[in-house]
C-alpha positions in Angstrom: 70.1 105.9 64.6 67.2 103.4 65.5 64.0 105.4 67.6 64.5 102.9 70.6 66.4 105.6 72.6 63.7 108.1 71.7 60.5 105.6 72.5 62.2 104.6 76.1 62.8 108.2 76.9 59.5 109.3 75.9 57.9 106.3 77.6 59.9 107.4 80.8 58.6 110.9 81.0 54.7 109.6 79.7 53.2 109.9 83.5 54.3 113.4 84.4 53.8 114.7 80.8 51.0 112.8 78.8 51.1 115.8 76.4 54.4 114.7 74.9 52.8 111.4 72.9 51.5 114.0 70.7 54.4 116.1 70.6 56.8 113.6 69.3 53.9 112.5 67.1 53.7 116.5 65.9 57.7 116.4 65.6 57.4 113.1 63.8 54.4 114.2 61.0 56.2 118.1 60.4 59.5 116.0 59.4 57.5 114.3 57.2 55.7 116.7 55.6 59.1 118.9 55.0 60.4 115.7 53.4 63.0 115.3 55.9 63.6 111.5 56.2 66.5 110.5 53.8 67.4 113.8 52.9 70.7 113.5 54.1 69.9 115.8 56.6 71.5 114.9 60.0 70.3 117.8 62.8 67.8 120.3 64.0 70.1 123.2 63.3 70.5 121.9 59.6 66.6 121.4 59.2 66.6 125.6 60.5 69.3 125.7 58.1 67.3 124.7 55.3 63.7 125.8 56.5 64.5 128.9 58.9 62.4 129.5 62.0 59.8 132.0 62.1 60.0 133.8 65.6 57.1 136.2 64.7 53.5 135.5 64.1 51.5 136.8 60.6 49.7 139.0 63.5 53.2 140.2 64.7 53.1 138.2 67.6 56.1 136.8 69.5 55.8 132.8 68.3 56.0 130.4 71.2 55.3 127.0 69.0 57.6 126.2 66.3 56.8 127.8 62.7 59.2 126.6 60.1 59.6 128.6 56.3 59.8 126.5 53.2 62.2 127.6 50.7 58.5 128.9 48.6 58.0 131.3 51.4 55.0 129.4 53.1 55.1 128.7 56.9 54.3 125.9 58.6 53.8 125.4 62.0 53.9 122.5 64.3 50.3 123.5 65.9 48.2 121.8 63.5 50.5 118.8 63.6 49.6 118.4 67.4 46.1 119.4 67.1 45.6 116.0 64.7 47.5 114.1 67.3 45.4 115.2 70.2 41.6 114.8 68.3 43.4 111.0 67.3 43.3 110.2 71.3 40.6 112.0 72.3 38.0 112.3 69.9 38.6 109.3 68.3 40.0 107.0 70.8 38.1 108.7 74.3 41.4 108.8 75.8 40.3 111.4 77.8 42.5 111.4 80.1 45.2 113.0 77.6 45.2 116.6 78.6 43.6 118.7 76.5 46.6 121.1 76.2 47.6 122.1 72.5 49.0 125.8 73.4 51.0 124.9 76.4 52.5 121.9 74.7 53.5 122.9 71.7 54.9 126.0 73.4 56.9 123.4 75.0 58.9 122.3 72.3 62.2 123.8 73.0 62.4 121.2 75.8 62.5 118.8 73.4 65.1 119.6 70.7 67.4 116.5 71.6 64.3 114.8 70.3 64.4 116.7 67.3 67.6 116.2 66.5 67.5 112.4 66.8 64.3 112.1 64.4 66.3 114.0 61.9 68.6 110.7 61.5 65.7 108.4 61.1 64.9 106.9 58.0 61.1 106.7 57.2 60.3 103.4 57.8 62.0 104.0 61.4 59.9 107.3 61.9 56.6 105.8 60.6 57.4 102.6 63.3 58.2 105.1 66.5 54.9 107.4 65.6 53.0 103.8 65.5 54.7 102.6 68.9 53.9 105.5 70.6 50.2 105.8 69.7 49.9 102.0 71.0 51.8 103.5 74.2 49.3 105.9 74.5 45.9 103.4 73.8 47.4 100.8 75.9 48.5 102.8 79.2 45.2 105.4 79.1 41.4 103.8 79.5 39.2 104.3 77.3 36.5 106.5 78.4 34.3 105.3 74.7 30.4 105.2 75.6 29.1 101.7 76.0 25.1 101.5 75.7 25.2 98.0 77.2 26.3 99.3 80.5 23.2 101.7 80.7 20.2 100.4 81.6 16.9 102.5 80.3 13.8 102.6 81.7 11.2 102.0 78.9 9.1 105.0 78.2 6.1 103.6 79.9 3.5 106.4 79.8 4.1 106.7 76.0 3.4 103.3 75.9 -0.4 103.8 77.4 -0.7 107.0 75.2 0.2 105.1 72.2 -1.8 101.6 72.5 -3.7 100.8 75.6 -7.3 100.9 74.7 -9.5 103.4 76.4 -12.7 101.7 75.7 -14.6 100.3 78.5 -14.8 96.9 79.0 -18.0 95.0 81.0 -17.0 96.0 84.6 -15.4 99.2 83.9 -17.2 102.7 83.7 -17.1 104.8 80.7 -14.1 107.3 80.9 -12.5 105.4 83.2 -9.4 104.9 81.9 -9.3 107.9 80.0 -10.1 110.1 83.0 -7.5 107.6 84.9 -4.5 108.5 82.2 -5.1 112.3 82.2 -4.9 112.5 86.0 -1.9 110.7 85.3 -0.4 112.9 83.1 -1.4 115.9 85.4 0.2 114.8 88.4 3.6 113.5 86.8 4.0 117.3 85.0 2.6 119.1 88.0 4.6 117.6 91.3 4.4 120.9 92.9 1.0 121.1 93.2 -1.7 118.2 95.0 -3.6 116.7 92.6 -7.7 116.0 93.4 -9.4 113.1 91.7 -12.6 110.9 92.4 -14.4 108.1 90.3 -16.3 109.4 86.8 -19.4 110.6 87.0 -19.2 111.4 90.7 -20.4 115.0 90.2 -17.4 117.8 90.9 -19.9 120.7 91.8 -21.6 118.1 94.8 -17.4 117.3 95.7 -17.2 121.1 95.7 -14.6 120.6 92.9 -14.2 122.5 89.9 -13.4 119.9 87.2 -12.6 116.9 87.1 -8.7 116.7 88.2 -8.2 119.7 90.5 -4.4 120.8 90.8 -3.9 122.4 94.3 -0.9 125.1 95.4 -2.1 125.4 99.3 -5.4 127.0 99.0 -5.1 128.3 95.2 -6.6 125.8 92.6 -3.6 126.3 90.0 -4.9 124.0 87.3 -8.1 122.2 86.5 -9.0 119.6 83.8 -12.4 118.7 82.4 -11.6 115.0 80.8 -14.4 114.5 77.8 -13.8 110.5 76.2 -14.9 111.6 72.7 -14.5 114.5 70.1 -15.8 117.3 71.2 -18.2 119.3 68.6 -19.2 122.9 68.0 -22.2 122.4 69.8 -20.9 121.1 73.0 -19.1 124.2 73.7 -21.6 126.0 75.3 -21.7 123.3 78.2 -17.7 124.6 79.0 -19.0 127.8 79.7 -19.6 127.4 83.4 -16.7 125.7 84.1 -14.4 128.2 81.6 -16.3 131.0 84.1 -15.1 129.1 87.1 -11.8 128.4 86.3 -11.4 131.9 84.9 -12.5 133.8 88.2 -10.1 132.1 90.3 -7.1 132.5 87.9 -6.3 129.1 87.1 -5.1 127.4 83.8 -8.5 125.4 82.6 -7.7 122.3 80.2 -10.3 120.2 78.3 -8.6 117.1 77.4 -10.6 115.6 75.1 -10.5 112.4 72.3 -10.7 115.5 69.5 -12.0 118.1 68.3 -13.6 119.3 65.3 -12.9 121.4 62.9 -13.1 125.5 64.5 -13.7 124.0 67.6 -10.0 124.4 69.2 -10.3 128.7 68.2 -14.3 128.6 70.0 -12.8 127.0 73.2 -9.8 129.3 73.2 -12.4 131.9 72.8 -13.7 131.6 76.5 -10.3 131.1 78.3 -9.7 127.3 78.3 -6.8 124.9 76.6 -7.8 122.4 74.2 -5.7 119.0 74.5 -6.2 115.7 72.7 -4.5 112.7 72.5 -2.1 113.5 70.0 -0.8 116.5 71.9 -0.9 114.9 75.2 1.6 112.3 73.3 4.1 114.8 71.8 4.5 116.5 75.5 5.2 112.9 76.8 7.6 112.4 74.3 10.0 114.7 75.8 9.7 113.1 79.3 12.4 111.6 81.2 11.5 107.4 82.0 11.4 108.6 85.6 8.9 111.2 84.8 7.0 108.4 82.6 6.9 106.1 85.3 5.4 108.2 87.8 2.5 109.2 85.4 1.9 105.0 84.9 2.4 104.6 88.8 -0.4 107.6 88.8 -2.4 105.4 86.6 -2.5 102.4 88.5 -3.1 104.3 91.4 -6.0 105.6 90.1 -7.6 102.3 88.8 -6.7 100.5 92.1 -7.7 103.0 94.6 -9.7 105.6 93.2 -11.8 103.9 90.8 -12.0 100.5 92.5 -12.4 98.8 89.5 -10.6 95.4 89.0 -11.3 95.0 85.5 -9.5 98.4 85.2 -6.4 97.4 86.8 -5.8 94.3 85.6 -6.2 95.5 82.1 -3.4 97.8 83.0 -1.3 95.5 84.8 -1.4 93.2 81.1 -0.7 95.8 79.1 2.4 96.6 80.8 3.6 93.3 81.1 2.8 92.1 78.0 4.5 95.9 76.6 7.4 95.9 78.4 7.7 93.0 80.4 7.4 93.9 83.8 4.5 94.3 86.5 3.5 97.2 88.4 4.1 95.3 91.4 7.7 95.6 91.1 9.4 97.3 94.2 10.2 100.7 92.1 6.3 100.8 91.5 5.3 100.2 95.0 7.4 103.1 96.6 5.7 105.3 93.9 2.5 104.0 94.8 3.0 104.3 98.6 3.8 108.0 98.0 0.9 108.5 96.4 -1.3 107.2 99.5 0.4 109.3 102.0 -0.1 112.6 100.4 
């Protein structure tokens, strides 16, 4: 008997019961493995003749799938068989759309005994060219659901980008700090959007602003966070000039940060010492890292913000503006950009 019959009724019966691909697959590999093609055996009764049915479990279960003995006394069952077939479109061919079923369909076996009785006539060569057809049925009639990378388009990590090579040094026409001060508030307002986030040029003098650092991070009337921004490596001796704001920050229960280029040796455990988080470059980077591009963007958009409105430095904003086209290949005037931009204005 040739497997056309077989293949057309399975093909038939594919839409309202996807499971039974790997059924007849299962039927088609448990034959082979018994050694059932060319054995001269003609039926499913004569393959129970040979290999009797186990009806219970090893846990004493009734068995709902089909468990066949070998004359050696080992089972095997047509479980595994289907589990193979079901990974193969799945797993490795993201034919998702094939239920994910095993228990229910190879409980369902006892429907399909007609099948097994035709496979047990097939040579095989003629078993081995039915599995093969109906995998291609399978692959051809379900999409493939596989991940393509080309049909996602990723935002570039921007703000890592600034962390990792835009120079902070100040050119002629830009303020010392500048751009340090400028990436920190940055970096505060894209991690903090809950909270309204105070900044003014460098050296505009917090305490005359009635501010406590130098990026203030508001919840209503409560400062939540506050940042002092320090452009070099901050050394054992310098500590005593965080005191006051440690004291301030520390009265009012806020978190106080000292973002600075570095920090020597001992220094990190002295500024712990009076309440205040030390953060340098390095750390500020391996926080980024773990940002979404969304999140990334909004800290650049920050950025440029700051250069462009806050500071009011040209030289600032243009170096900005060149970095990122020259890094990623886009400006900062590009519509995504402005709509950030406008939301920071109307806050």
């Amino acid at each position: 008997m040739t497997s056309e019959p077989v293949f057309e009724e399975f093909a038939a019966g594919f839409p309202a019961r996807k499971f039974s691909a790997g059924l007849l697959i299962a039927f088609i590999d448990l034959y082979t493995e018994l050694g059932i093609p060319d054995s001269g055996i003609q039926s499913f009764a004569e393959i129970v003749a040979h290999f009797p049915r186990q009806t219970i479990t090893g846990s004493g279960k009734r068995a709902n799938t089909l468990i066949l003995t070998r004359p050696d006394g080992k089972s095997l069952s047509l479980r595994p068989f289907y589990n193979r077939a079901e990974r193969f479109f799945r797993a490795e061919h993201k034919r998702f759309d094939y239920p994910s079923c095993a228990p229910h369909a190879t409980q369902a076996w006892i429907d399909y005994v007609p099948w097994l009785d035709a496979l047990a006539t097939h040579t095989q060569a003629e078993l081995a060219e039915l599995r093969r057809q109906v995998s291609d049925h399978v692959l051809m009639n379900l999409k493939s659901q596989a991940f393509d990378p080309t049909s996602i388009q990723v935002d570039p990590p921007l703000f890592r980008l600034i962390l990792e090579g835009f120079d902070i040094t100040a050119r002629k026409g830009e303020p010392t700090g500048a751009a340090y001060q400028g990436i920190v508030f940055g970096f505060l307002r894209a991690d903090n959007p809950h909270l309204q986030i105070e900044i003014d040029k460098v050296r505009t003098g917090s305490k005359r602003l009635q501010r406590v650092g130098d990026i203030d991070g508001w919840e209503g009337a409560r400062l939540a966070i506050s940042a002092e921004v320090k452009q070099f490596e901050i050394k054992e001796e310098d500590v005593p000039d965080l005191e006051g704001f440690a004291n301030e920050v520390g009265r009012r229960g806020s978190l106080g940060l000292i973002v600075a280029l570095g920090f020597r040796e001992d220094v990190r455990g002295l500024i712990r010492s009076i309440g205040l988080k030390p953060l340098d470059l390095e750390e500020l980077l391996r926080i980024v890292e773990l940002w979404d591009p969304l999140k990334q963007r909004t800290a650049v958009a920050s950025l440029v913000y700051y250069a462009n409105h806050v500071e009011k430095n040209s030289s600032l904003a243009e170096r900005i503006d060149t970095f990122l086209k020259l890094a990623v290949g886009k400006s900062v005037a590009e519509p995504a950009f402005i709509a950030i931009l406008d939301a920071d204005k109307k806050e």
